[in-house]
C-alpha positions as CSV (number, residue, x, y, z in Angstrom):
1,X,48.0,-44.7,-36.2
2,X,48.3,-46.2,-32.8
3,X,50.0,-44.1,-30.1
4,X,52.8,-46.4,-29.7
5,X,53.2,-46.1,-33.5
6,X,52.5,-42.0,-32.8
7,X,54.8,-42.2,-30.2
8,X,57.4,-43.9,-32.1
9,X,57.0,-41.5,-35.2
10,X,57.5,-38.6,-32.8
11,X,60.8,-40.0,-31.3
12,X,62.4,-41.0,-35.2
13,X,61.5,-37.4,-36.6
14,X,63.3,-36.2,-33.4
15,X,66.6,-38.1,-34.1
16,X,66.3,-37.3,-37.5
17,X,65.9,-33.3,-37.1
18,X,68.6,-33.1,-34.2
19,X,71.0,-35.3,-36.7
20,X,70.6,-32.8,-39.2
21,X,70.8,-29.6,-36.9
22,X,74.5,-31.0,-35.9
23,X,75.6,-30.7,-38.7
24,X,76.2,-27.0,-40.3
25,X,77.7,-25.6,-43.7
26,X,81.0,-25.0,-42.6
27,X,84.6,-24.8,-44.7
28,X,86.8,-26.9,-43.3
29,X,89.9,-24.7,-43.4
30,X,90.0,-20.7,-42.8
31,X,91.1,-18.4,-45.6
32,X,94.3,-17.7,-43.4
33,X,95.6,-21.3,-43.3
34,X,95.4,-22.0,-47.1
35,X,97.9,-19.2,-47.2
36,X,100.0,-20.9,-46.1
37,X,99.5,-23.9,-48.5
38,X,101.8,-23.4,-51.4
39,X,102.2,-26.4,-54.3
40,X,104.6,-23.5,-56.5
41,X,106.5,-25.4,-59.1
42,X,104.1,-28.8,-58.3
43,X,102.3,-30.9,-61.1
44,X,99.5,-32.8,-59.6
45,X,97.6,-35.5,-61.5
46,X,93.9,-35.6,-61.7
47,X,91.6,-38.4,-62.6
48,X,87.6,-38.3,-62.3
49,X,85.7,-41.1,-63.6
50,X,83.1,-38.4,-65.0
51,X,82.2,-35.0,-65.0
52,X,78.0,-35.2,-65.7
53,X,76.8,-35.3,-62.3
54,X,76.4,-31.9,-60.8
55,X,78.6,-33.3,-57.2
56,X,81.5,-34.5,-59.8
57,X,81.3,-31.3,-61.6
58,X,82.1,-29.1,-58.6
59,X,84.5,-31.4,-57.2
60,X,86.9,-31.7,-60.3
61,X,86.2,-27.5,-60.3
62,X,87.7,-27.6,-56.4
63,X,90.7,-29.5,-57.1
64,X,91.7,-27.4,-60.3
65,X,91.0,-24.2,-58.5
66,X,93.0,-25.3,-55.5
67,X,95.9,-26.5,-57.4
68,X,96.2,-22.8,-59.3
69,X,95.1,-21.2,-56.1
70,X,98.1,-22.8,-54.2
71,X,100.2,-21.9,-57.6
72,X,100.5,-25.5,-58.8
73,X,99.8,-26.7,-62.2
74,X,96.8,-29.1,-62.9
75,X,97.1,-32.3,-65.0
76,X,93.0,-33.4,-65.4
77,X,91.5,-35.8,-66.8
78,X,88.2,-36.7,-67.5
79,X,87.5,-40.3,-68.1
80,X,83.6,-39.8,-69.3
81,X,82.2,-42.5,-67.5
82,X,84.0,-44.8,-69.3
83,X,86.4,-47.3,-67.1
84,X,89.0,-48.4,-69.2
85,X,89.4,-44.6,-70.0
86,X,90.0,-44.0,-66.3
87,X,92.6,-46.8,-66.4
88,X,94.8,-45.4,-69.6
89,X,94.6,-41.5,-68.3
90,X,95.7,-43.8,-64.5
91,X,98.6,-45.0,-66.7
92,X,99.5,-41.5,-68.6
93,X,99.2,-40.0,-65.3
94,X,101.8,-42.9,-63.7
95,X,104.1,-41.9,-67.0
96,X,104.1,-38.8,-66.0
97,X,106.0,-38.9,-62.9
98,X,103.6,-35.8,-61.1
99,X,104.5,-34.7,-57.5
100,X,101.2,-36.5,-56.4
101,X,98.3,-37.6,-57.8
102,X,94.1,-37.0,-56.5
103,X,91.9,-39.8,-57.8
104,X,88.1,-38.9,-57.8
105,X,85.4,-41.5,-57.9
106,X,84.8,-44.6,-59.9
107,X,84.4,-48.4,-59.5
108,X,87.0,-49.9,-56.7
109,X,87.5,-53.1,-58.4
110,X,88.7,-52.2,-61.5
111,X,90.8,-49.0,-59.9
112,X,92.4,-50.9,-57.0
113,X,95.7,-52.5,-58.8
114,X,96.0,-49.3,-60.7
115,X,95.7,-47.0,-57.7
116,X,98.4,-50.0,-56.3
117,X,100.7,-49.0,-59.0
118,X,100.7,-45.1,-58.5
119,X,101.9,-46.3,-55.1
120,X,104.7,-48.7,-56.3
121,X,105.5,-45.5,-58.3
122,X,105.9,-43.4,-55.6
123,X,103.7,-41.3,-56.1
124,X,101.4,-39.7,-53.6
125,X,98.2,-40.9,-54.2
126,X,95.3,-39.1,-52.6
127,X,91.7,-40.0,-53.0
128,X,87.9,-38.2,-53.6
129,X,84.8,-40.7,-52.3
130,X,87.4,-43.0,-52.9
131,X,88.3,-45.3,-50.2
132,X,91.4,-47.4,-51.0
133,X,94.1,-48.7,-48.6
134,X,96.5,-47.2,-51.6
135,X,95.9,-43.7,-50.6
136,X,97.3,-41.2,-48.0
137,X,94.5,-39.5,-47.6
138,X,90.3,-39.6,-48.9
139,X,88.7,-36.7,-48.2
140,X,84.6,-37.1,-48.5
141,X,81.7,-36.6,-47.1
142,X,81.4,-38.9,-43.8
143,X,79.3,-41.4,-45.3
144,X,77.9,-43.3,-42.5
145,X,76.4,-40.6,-40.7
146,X,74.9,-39.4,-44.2
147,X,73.9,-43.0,-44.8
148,X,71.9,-43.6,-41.7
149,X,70.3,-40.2,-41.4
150,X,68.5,-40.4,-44.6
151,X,67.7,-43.9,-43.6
152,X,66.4,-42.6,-40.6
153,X,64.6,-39.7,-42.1
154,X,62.7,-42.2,-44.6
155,X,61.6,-44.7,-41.5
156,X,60.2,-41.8,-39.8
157,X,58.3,-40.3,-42.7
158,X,56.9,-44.3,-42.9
159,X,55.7,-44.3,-39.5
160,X,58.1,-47.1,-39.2
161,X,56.2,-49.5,-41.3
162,X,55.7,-49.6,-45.4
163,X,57.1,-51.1,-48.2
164,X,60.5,-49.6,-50.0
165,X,61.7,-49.4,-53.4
166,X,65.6,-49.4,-53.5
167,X,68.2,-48.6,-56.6
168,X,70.9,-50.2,-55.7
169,X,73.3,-50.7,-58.8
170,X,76.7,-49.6,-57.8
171,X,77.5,-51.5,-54.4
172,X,81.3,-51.4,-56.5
173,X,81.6,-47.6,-55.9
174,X,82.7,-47.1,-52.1
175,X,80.7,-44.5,-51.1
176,X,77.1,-46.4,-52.6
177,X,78.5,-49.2,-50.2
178,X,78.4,-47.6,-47.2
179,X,75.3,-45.8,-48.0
180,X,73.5,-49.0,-48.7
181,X,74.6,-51.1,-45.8
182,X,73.7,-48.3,-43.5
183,X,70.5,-48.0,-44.5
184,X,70.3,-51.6,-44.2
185,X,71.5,-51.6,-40.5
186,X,69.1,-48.9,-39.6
187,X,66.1,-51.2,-40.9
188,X,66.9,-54.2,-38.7
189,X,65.6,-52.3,-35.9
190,X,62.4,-51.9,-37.9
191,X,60.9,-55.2,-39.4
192,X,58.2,-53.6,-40.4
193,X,59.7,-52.0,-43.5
194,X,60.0,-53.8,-46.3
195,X,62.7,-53.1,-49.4
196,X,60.8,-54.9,-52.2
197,X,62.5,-57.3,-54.2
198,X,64.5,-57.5,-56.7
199,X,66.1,-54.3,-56.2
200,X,66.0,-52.0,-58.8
201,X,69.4,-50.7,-60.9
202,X,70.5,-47.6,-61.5
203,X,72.2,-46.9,-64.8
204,X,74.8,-44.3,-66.5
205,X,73.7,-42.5,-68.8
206,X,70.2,-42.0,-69.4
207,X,69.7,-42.1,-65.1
208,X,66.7,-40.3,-64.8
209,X,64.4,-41.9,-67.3
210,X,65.7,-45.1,-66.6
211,X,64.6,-44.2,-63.1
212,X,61.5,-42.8,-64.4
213,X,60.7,-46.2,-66.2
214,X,61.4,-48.4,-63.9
215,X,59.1,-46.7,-60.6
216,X,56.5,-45.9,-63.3
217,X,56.7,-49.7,-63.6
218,X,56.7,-50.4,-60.1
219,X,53.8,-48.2,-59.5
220,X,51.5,-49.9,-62.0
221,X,52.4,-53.0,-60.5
222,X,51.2,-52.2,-57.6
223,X,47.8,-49.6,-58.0
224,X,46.9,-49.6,-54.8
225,X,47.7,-46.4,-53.3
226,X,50.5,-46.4,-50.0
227,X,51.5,-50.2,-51.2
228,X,54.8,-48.5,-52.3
229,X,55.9,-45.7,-49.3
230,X,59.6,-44.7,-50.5
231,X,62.2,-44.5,-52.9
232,X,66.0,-45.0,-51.8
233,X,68.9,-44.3,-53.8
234,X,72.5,-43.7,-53.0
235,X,72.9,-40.4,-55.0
236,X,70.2,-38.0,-56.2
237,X,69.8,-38.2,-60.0
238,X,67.4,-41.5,-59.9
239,X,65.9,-39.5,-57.4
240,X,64.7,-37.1,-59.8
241,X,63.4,-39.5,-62.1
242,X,61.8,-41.3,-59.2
243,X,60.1,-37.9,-57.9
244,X,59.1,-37.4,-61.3
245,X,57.0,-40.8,-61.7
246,X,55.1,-40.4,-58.8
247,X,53.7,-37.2,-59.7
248,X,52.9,-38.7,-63.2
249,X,51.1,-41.2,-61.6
250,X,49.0,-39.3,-59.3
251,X,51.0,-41.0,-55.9
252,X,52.4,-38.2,-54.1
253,X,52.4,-40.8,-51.0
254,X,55.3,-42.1,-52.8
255,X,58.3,-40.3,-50.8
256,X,61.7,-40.2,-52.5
257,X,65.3,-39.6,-50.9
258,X,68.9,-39.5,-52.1
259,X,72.5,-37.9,-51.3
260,X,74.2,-35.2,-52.7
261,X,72.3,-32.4,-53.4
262,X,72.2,-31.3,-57.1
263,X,70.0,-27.9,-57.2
264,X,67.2,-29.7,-58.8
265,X,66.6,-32.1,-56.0
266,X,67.1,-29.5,-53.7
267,X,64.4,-27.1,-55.3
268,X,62.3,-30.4,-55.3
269,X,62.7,-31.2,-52.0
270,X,62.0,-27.2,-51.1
271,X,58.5,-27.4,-53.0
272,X,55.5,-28.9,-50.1
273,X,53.8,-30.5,-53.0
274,X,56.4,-32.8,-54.2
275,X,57.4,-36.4,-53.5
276,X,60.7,-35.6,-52.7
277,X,61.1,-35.6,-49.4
278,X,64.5,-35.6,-48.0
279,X,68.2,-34.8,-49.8
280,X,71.1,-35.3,-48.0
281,X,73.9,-32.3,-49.3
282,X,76.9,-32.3,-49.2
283,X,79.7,-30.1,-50.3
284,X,82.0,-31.5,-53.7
285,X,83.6,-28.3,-54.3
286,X,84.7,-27.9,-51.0
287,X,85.7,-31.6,-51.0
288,X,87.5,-31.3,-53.7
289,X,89.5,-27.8,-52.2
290,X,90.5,-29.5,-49.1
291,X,91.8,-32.5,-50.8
292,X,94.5,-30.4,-52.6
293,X,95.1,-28.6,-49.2
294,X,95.7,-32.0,-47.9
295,X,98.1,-32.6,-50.9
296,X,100.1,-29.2,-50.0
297,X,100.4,-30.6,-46.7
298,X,101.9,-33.9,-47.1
299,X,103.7,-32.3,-50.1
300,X,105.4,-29.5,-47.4
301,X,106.1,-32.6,-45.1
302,X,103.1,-32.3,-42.7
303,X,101.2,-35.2,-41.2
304,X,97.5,-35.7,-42.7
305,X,95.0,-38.3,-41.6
306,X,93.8,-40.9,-43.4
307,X,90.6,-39.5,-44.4
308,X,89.1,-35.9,-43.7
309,X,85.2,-35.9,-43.6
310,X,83.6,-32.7,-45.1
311,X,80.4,-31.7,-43.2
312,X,77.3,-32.1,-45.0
313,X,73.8,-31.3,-43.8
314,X,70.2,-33.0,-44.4
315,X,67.4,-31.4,-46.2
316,X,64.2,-32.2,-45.7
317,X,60.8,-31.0,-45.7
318,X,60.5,-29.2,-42.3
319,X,64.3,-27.1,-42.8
320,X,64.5,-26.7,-46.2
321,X,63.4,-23.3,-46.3
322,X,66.3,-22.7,-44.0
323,X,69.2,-25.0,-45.0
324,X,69.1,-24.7,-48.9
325,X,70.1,-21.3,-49.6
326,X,73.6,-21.8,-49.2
327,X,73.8,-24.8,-51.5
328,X,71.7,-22.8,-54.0
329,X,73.8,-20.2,-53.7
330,X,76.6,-21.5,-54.3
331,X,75.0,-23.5,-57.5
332,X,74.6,-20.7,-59.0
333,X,77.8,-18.9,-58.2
334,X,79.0,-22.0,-60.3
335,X,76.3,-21.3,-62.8
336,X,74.3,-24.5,-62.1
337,X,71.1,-24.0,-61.8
């Protein structure tokens, strides 16, 4: 490595280290203010487009929790992946007539007129990683900073040059969006990585050894070792797949990143001899909490924003030891493990 390149190395691990020591595990409102939150005598409509992922998981457990915490009554529903599901339990939900409704997840363009028609319902539509001009409120991680920190992280861990492997198969889901065009912007300012082409597609269900088949693929395309530097995603289950591929192929050079922060990554990420080099975390059940706080609001005829950003913090190889405990811990106060 030259000592510009050195040089440059230096300066992106930096950025990425300070980006991530900004940002801290925090809850977004004290114990004393959700006192004062009440939604007694309030029905409040949930839809999530799926419940497998460990970040859904935990954000569907917020909002219920909330709801009975603030001493409303919770009308979930789980769609199982399945869109047109989403869309009938959207229209049993509308029938329904609830004091509001909190939409989680799921594919923007089939959602859109439906999440139009809670609206021409009137009925207070707030939104999870969900970001529709139908909503009063989406409360979520801030995706832009998370997308172009582990962006960041990656380029520095190339030495700002190398060739990347990206999954890239639901640009339809908001949150993959902004991910994936961040990470895009940051690598105009480096031409000297590459995202290999086509892209690959990640898939629901069988994620990880779809994953799993299509980087061992990739890999035995290209033998050579450091052809391939780095595996993108826009969430962390084809990371795991990923990671595990290029241990099963003897290519540990092959780096892998993703957001969210299931335990599994995060234990990958934790271990000095894996490929997994960088998670960003964030915080679903917490998201999912101060949605419903933002639904007593509104509800009690306070202003909210338009969208409240939960903090979420990158893991990586050099802070792991320090920054996962928390989400561990609270994995497995959930009893994920």
């Amino acid at each position: 490595m030259s000592h510009k390149q050195s040089r440059s190395h230096s300066i992106l691990k930096a950025a990425a280290i300070a980006l991530t020591a900004a940002c801290s595990v925090q809850f977004v409102i004290s114990a004393a203010q959700a006192e004062e939150l009440s939604l007694k005598g309030k029905r409040i409509g949930v839809s999530i487009v799926g419940t497998d992922h460990y970040w859904d998981l935990m954000a569907f457990r917020g909002i219920q929790d909330e709801i009975k915490a603030l001493g409303g009554e919770a009308i979930a529903l789980d769609a199982g992946r399945k869109d047109q599901q989403q869309i009938a339990q959207l229209q049993t939900l509308i029938a329904q007539k609830p004091d509001a409704i909190v939409e989680v997840l799921g594919n923007l363009e089939v959602l859109n007129p439906w999440l139009a028609k809670i609206r021409e319902a009137e009925i207070p539509l707030f939104t999870v990683d969900t970001a529709t001009p139908h909503a009063i409120n989406n409360t979520t991680s801030n995706n832009y900073n998370i997308g172009a920190e582990i962006a960041l992280q990656m380029v520095a861990d190339m030495g700002g040059k190398g060739n990347v492997l990206v999954f890239n198969g639901f640009y339809s889901v908001p949150v993959c969006k902004i991910r994936y065009d961040q990470m895009k912007y940051v690598l105009t300012s480096f031409p000297d990585v590459k995202i290999v082409e086509p892209e690959l597609r990640d898939v629901i269900p069988n994620t990880v050894q779809a994953a799993y088949s299509n980087v061992t693929d990739m890999l035995t395309k290209s033998p050579e070792k450091g052809s391939l530097n780095a595996v993108w995603a826009c969430w962390d289950v084809p990371q795991i797949g990923a990671t595990q591929a290029a241990e099963a192929a003897g290519r540990p050079e092959l780096k892998t990143y993703g957001i969210d922060g299931s335990p599994e990554v995060i234990k990958m990420v934790m271990d000095e001899n894996s490929p997994a080099a960088a998670v960003a975390a964030q915080q679903p059940y917490e998201i999912g909490k101060t949605s419903v706080q933002n639904v007593a609001k509104f509800l009690a005829g306070q202003k909210v924003p338009p969208f409240t950003f939960v903090p979420a913090v990158l893991i990586n190889k050099e802070n792991a030891a320090v920054t996962a405990k928390p989400f561990l811990e609270a994995a497995e106060k959930a009893g994920v493990k």
